[in-house]
C-alpha positions as CSV (number, residue, x, y, z in Angstrom):
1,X,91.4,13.0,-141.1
2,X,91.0,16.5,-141.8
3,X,94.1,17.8,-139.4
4,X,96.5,15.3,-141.2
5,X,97.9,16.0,-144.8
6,X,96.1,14.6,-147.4
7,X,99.6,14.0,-149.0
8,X,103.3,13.6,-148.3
9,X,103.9,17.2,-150.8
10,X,101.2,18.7,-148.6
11,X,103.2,18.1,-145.8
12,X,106.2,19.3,-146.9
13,X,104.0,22.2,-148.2
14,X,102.9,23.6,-144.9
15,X,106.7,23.6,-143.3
16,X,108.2,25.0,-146.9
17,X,106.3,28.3,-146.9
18,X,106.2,28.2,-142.7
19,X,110.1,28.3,-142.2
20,X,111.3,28.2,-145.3
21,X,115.1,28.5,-144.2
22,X,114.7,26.2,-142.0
23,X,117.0,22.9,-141.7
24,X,115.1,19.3,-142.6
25,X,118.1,17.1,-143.6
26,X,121.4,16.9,-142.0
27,X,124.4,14.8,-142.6
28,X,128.1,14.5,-141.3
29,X,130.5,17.1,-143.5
30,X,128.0,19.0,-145.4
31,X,125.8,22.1,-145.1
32,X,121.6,21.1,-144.1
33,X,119.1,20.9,-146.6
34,X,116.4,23.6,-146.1
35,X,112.8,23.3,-146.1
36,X,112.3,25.5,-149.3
37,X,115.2,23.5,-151.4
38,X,114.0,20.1,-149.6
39,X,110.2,21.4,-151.5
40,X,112.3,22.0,-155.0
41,X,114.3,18.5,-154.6
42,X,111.5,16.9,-154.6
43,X,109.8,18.9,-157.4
44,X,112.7,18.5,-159.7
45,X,112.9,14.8,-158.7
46,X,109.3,14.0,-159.6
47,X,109.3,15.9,-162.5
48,X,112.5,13.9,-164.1
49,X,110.8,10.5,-163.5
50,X,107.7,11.8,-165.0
51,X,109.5,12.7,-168.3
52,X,111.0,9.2,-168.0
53,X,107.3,8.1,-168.5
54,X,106.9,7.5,-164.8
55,X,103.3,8.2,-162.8
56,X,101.4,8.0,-159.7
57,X,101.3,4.5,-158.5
58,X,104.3,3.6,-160.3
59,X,106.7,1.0,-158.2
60,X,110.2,2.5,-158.3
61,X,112.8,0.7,-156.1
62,X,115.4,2.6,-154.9
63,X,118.8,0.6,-153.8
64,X,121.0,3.7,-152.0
65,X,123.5,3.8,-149.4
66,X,122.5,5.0,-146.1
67,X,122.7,9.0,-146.3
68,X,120.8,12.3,-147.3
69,X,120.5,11.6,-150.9
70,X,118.4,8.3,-149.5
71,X,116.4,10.4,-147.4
72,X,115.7,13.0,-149.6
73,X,114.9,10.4,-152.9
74,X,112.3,8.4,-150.7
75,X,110.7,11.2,-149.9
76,X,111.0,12.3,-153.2
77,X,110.0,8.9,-154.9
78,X,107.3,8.7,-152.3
79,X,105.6,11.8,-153.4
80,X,104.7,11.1,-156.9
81,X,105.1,7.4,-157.9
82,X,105.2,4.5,-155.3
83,X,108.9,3.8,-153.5
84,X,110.3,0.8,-153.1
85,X,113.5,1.1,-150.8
86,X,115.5,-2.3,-151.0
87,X,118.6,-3.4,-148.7
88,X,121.6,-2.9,-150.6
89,X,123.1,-6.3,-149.0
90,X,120.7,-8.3,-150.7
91,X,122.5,-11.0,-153.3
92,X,121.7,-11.1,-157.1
93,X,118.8,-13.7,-156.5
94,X,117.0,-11.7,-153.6
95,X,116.9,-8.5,-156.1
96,X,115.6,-10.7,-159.1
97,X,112.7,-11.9,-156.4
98,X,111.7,-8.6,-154.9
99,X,112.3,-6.6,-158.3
100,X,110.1,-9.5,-159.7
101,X,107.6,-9.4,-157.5
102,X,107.5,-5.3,-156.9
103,X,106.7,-5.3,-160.7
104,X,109.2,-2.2,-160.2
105,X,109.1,0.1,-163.5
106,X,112.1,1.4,-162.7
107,X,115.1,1.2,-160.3
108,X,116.8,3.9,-159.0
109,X,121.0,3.3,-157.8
110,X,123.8,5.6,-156.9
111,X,126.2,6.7,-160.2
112,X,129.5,4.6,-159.7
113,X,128.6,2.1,-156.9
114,X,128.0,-1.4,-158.2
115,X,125.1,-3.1,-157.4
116,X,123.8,-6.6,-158.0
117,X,120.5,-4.9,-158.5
118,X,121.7,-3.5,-161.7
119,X,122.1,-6.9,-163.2
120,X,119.0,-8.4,-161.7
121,X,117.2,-5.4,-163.3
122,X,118.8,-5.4,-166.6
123,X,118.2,-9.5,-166.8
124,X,114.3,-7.8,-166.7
125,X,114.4,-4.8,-168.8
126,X,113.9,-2.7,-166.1
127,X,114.9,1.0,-166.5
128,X,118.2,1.8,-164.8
129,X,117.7,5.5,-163.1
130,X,121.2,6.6,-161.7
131,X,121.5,9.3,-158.9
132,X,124.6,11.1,-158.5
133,X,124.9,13.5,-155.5
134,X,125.9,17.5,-156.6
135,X,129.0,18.5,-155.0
136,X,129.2,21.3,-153.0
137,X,125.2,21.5,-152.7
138,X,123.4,21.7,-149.5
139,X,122.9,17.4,-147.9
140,X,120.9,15.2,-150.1
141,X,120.9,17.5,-153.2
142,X,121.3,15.5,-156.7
143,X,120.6,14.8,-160.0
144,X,119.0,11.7,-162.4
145,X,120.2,10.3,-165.2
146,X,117.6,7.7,-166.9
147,X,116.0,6.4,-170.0
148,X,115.6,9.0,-172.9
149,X,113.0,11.6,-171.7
150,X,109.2,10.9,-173.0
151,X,106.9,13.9,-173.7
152,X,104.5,13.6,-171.1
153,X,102.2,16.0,-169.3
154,X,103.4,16.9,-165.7
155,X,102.9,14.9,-163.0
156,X,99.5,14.9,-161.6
157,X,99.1,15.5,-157.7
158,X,99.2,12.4,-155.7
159,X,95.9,11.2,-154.1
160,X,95.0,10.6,-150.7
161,X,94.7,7.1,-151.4
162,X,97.4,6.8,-154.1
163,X,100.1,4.1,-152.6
164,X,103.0,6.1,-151.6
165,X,105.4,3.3,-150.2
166,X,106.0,-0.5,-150.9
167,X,107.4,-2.7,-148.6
168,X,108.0,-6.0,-148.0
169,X,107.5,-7.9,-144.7
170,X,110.9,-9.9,-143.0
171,X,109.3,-13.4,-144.1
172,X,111.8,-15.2,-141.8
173,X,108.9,-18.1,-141.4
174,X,107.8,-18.0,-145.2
175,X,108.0,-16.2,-148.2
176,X,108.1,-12.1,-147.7
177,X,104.3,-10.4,-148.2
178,X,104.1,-7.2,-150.3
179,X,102.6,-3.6,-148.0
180,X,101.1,-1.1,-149.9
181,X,100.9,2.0,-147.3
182,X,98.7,4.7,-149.1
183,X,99.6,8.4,-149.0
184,X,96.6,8.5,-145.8
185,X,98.2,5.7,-144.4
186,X,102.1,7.2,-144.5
187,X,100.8,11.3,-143.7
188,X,98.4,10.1,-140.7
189,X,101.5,8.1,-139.1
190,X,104.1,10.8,-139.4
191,X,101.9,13.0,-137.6
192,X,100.8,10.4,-134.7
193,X,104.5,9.6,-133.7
194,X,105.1,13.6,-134.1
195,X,102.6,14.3,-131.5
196,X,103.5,11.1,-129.5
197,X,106.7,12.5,-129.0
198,X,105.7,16.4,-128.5
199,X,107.6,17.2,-131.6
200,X,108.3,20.8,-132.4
201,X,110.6,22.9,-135.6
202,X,112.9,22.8,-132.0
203,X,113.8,19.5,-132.1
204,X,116.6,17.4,-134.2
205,X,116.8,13.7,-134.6
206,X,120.2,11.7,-135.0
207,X,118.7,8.6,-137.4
208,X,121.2,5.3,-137.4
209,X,118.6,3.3,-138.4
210,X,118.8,1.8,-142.1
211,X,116.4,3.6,-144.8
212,X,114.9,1.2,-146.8
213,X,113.2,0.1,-143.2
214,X,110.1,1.4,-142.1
215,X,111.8,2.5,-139.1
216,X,114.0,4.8,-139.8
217,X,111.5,5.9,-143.0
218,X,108.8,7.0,-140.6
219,X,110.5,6.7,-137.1
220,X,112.6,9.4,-137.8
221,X,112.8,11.0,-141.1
222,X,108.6,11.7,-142.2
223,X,108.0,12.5,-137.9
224,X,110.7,14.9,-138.1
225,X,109.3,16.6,-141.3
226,X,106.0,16.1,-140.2
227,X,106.6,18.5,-137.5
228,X,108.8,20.5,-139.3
229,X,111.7,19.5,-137.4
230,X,115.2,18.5,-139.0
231,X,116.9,15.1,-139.2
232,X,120.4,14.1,-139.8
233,X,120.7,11.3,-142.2
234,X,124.5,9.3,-141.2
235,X,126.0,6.8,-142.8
236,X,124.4,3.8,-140.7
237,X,124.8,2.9,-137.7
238,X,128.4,3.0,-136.1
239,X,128.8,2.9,-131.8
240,X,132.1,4.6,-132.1
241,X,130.8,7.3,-134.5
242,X,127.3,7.5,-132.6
243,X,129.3,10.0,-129.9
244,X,131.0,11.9,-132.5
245,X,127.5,12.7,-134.1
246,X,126.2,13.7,-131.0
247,X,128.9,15.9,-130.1
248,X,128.7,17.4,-133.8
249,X,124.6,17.5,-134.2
250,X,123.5,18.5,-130.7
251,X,120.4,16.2,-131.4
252,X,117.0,16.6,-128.9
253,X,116.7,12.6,-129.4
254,X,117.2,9.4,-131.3
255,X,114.9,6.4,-132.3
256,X,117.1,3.0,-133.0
257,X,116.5,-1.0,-132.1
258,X,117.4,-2.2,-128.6
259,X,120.8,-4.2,-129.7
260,X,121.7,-0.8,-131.1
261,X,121.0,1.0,-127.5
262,X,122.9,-1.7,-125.9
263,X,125.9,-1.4,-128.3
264,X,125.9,2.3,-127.9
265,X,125.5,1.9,-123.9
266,X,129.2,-0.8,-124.1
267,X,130.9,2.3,-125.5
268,X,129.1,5.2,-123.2
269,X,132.0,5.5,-120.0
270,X,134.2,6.2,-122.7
271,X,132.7,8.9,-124.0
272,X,131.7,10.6,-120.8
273,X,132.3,14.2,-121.8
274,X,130.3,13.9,-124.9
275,X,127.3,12.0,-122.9
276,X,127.4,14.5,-120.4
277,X,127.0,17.6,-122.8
278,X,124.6,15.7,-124.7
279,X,121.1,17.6,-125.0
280,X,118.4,14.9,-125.6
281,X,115.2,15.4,-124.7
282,X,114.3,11.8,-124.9
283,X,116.0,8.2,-126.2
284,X,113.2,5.9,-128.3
285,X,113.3,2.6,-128.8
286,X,111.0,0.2,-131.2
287,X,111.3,-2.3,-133.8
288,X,111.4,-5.3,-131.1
289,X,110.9,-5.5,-127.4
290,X,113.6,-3.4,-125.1
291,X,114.5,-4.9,-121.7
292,X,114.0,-3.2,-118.4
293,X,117.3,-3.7,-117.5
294,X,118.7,-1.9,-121.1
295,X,115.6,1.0,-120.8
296,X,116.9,1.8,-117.0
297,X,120.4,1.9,-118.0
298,X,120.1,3.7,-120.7
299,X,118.1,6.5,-118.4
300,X,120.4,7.0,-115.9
301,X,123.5,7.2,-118.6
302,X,121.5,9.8,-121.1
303,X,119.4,11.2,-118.2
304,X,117.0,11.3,-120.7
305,X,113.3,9.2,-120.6
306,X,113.4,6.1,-122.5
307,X,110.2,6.0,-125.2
308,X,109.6,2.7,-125.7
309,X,107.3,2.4,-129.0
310,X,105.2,-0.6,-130.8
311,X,105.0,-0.7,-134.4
312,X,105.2,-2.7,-137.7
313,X,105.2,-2.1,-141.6
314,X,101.5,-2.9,-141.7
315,X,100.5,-0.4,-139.5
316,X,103.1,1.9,-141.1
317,X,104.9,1.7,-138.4
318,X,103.8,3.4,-134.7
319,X,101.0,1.3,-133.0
320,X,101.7,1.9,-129.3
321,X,104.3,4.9,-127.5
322,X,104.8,5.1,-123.9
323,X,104.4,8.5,-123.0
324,X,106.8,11.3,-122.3
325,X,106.9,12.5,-119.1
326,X,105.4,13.4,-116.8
327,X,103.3,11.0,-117.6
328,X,104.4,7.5,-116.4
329,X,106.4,5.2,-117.9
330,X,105.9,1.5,-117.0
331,X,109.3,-0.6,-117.5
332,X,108.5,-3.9,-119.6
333,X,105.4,-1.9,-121.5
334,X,105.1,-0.3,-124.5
335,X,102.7,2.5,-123.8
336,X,99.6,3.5,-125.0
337,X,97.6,3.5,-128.3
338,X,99.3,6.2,-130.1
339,X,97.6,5.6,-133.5
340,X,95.6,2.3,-134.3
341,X,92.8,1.2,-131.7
342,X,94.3,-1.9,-129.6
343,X,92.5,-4.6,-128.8
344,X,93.4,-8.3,-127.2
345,X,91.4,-11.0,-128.8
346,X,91.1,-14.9,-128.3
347,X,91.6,-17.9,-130.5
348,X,87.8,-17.5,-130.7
349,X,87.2,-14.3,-131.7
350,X,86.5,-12.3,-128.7
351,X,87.9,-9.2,-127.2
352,X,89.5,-9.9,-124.0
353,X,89.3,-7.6,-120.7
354,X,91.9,-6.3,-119.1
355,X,95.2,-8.1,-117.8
356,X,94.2,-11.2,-119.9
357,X,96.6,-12.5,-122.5
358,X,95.8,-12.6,-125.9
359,X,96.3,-11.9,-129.5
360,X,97.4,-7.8,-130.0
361,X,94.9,-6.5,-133.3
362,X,94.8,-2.9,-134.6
363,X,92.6,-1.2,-136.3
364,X,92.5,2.3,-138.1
365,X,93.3,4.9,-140.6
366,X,97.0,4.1,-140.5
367,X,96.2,0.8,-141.2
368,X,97.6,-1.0,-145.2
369,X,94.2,-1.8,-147.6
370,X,95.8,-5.4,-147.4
371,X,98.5,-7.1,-149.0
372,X,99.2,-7.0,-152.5
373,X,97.9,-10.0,-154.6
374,X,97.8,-12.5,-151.7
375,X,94.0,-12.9,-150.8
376,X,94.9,-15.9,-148.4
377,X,97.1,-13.5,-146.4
378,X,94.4,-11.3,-146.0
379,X,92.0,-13.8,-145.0
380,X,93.9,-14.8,-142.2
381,X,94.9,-11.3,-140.8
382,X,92.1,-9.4,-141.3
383,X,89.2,-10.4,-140.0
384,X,85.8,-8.6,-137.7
385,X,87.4,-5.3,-139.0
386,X,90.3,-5.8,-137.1
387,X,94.2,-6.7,-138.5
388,X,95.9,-9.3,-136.3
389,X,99.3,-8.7,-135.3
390,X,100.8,-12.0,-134.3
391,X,102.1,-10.7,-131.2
392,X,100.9,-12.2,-127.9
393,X,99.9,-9.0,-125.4
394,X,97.8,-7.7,-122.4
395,X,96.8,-4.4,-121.8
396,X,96.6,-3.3,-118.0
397,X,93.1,-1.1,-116.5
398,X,95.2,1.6,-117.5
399,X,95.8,1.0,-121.2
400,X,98.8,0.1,-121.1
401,X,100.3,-2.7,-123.6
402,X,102.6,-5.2,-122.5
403,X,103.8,-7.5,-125.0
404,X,104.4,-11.1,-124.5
405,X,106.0,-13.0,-127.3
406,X,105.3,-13.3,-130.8
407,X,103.0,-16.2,-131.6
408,X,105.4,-18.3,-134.3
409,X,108.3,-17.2,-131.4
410,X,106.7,-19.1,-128.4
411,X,108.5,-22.4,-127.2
412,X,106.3,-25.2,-126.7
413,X,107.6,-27.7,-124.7
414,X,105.7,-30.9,-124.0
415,X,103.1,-28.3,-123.9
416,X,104.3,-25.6,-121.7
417,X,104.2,-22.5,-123.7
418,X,107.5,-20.4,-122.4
419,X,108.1,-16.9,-123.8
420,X,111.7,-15.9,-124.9
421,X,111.5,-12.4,-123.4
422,X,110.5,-13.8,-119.8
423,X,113.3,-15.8,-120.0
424,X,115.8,-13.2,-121.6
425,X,115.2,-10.5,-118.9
426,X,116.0,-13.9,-116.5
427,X,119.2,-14.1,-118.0
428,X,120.3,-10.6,-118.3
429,X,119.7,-10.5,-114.2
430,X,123.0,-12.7,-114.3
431,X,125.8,-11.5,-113.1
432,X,128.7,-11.5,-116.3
433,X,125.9,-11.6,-119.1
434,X,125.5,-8.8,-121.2
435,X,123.1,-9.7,-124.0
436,X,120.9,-13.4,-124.4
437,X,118.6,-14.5,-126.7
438,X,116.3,-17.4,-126.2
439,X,115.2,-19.7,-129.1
440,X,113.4,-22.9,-129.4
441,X,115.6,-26.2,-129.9
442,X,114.3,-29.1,-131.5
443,X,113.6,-32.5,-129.2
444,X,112.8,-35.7,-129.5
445,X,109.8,-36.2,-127.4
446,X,109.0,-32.9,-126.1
447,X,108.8,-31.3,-129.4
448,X,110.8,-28.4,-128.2
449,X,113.6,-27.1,-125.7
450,X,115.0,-23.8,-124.3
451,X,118.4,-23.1,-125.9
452,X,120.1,-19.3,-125.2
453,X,122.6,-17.8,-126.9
454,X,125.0,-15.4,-124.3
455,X,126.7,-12.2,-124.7
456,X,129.8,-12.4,-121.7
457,X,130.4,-8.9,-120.8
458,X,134.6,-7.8,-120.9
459,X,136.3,-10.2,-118.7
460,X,133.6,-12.1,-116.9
461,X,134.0,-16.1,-117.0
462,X,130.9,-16.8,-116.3
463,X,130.0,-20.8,-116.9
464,X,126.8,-22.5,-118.2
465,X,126.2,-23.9,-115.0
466,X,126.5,-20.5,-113.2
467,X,123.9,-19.0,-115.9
468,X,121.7,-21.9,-115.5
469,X,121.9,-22.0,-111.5
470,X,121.3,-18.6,-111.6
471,X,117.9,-19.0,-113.8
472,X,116.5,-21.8,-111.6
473,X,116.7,-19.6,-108.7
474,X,114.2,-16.8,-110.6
475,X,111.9,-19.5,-113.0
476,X,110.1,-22.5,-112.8
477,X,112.1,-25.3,-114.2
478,X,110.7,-26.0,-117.3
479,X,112.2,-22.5,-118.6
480,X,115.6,-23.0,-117.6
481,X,117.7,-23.5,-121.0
482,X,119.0,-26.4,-121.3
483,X,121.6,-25.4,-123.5
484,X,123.8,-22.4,-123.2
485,X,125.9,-21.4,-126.5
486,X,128.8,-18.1,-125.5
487,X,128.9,-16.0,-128.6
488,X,131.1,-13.1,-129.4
489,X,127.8,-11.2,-130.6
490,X,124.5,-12.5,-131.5
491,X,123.3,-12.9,-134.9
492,X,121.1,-9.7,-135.9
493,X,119.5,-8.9,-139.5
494,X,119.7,-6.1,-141.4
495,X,118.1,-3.6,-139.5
496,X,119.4,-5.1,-136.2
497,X,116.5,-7.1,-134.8
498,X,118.0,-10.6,-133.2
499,X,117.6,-13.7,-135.5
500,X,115.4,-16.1,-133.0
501,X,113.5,-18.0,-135.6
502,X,116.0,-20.8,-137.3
503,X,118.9,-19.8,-134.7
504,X,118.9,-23.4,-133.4
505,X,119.8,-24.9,-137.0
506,X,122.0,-21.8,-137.7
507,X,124.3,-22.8,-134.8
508,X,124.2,-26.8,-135.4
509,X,121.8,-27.1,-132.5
510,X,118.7,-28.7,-134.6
């Protein structure tokens, strides 16, 4: 513990009087943010919440578009009171719930964008904090407008095990659970994916990935500080723009979800000049399981090593990296432990050898204490000292992790348990088929089916029976779907995982 930060403002600390003129934030049409005014942002920042009677622990959600001023307010937020970042997409009733549930004592929104989170808070008498960006000033500079100012002493500094960052789980299968990742928890993870990745002040990420996701919060903005490197902060991501940004930013690499890589890779022969001149160092990927097919590809078009990584919110974030090079990299794995210990365990208990599938469970510094107020949560995911993932895994005599299937994801039918991913990477073998996603389909007397939804690639007519042929050929029967459903794109949340839980239903299949 003692070579990580104790804190998030220790962290930006070290780099502030290191290179103090040194870019951290970036953004498309403005001048960076340097280390030294990134350090006095975030000191001004605190300080105005704390005269707005704010303090360490606080919850404060924060509800901003994609950009610097989102970077630079979580961070911000993160270092003295508790951040909450929401989705801005989310409907009147979704804020009420996670507001509600949060016990947010204040929310922080951009001046002059409406927001359903606005009303949700005001129906609560939560504080309204606005944010309006200072024009002319360096990316993610701004000021706050709030609640009249309370005299208050100033802000204490923040604890190692203060809670720096709430956030919810994706509760697709059942009502969302609330993370509380500690300042220990969000400084020790920063610093693991920085040295996973060999990050140096050198280096320059290009983040697409939404910011109120733990992905793009620690994935790319707190690694990139954390080795005092800088980060450009874009709207979101956009395929077409994604080439312009790299042509503008120069970046040495960029983290996003696999449907992202694929959507960038349908757009990269016409950008050929850009890709060539491109100077990554290395493309990652995490956030859900990248398919050898997509990982090759996108190596040979980047000429750049694909990092595939393993994390989730509870583990605040980074569980598993592959290594750079020249280590090796093993297509269809996720690398090694690069944080938490990994373990496979049984239904029973027991820690499995070797090559034998099991339950993936973590356990270490990174780790949350345990979900907020939901003791039956707890019970069931941790348990022996170790937090259980859900995710089905082996590791290999090497220590490398190969993941499986999630457990609630696995199709049972009549008792043959077929994961979606075996059959995906099936499917994307096929000639015509550019993306797939396998789901489970209700039946009558098998309990479930294999349904797919397909992706045609630009002027392929490839039928159902071609796909399905084609999948008999490669797997045993049982896995061949048994219903095909062509698409225009497939159905993604809001940080651009695929929806495979409920798709059945969604598309009048159940």
């Amino acid at each position: 513990m003692s070579n990580y930060p104790s804190s998030i403002r220790q962290l930006l600390e070290i780099h502030a009087e290191r290179q103090p003129d040194a870019p951290a934030i970036l953004a498309p049409g403005t001048e960076p943010l340097s280390y030294a005014r990134l350090l006095e942002q975030v000191e001004k920042t605190v300080g105005a919440l704390a005269a707005m009677g704010l303090e360490r622990n606080h919850p404060v959600a924060l509800v901003l578009p994609n950009g610097p001023e989102q970077a630079v307010a979580f961070v911000a937020i993160a270092s003295g009171m508790s951040c909450a970042p929401l989705n801005p997409a989310y409907r009147a009733e979704e804020f009420d719930f996670y507001l509600g549930d949060l016990g947010a004592r204040a929310l922080i929104v951009r001046r002059g964008i409406e927001s359903a989170a606005v009303q949700a808070a005001r129906q609560r008498g939560i504080p309204i904090v606005e944010l309006d960006p200072c024009a002319g000033q360096p990316a993610g500079v701004f000021s706050l407008a709030g609640p009249a100012s309370h005299p208050s002493a100033p802000p204490t500094s923040p604890q190692p095990e203060d809670t720096a960052m709430l956030l919810h789980t994706s509760g697709t299968t059942s009502r969302p659970k609330l993370v509380p990742l500690t300042q220990a928890n969000v400084c020790i993870s920063a610093v693991n994916i920085a040295r996973s990745l060999l990050l140096t002040p050198e280096d320059r990420c290009l983040n697409v990935m939404p910011l109120f996701h733990i992905h793009g919060l620690l994935g790319a903005v707190l690694s990139s500080l954390a080795a005092g490197a800088g980060v450009v902060c874009t709207p979101g991501f956009d395929a077409i723009r994604f080439f312009r940004w790299l042509d503008e930013f120069k970046p040495t690499w960029y983290t996003a979800v696999p449907t992202m890589h694929q959507a960038i890779l349908a757009r990269a022969e016409r950008n050929r000049e850009i890709v060539s001149a491109a100077r990554l160092r290395f493309v990652r990927s995490c956030s859900s399981p990248l398919l050898p097919q997509v990982m090759v590809e996108t190596e040979r078009v980047f000429r750049a090593p694909v990092i595939e990584s393993y994390g989730m919110t509870e583990a605040t974030h980074q569980m598993a990296s592959s290594p750079l090079p020249p280590r090796e990299r093993k297509p269809g794995s996720v690398g090694l432990a690069a944080g938490p210990e990994i373990a496979i365990m049984d239904q029973a208990g027991r820690l499995l050898p070797p090559l034998e599938t099991g339950e993936i469970v973590i356990r270490g510094p990174s780790l949350t204490p345990g979900y907020l107020s939901n003791p039956q949560a707890n019970a069931a995911a941790f348990t022996g000292g170790w937090f259980h993932t859900g995710d089905l895994g082996r590791l290999d005599e090497e220590g490398y992790l190969y993941i499986t299937g999630r457990l609630k994801e696995i199709i049972n039918r009549g008792g043959e348990k077929i994961s979606p991913r075996e059959v995906e990477e099936a499917l994307l073998d096929c000639p015509g088929v550019r993306e797939a996603l396998v789901f489970a389909m209700p039946h009558r007397s098998l309990g479930q089916e294999v349904g797919a939804a397909i992706v045609l690639r630009d002027g392929s007519a490839t039928s159902e029976r071609e796909i399905r042929d084609f999948v008999a050929r490669r797997l045993a029967d049982f896995k061949v779907p048994r219903t095909v459903v062509f698409l225009p794109e497939l159905p993604k949340g809001p940080t651009g995982k695929p929806q495979r839980i409920g798709l059945a239903q969604k598309l009048g299949l159940g």
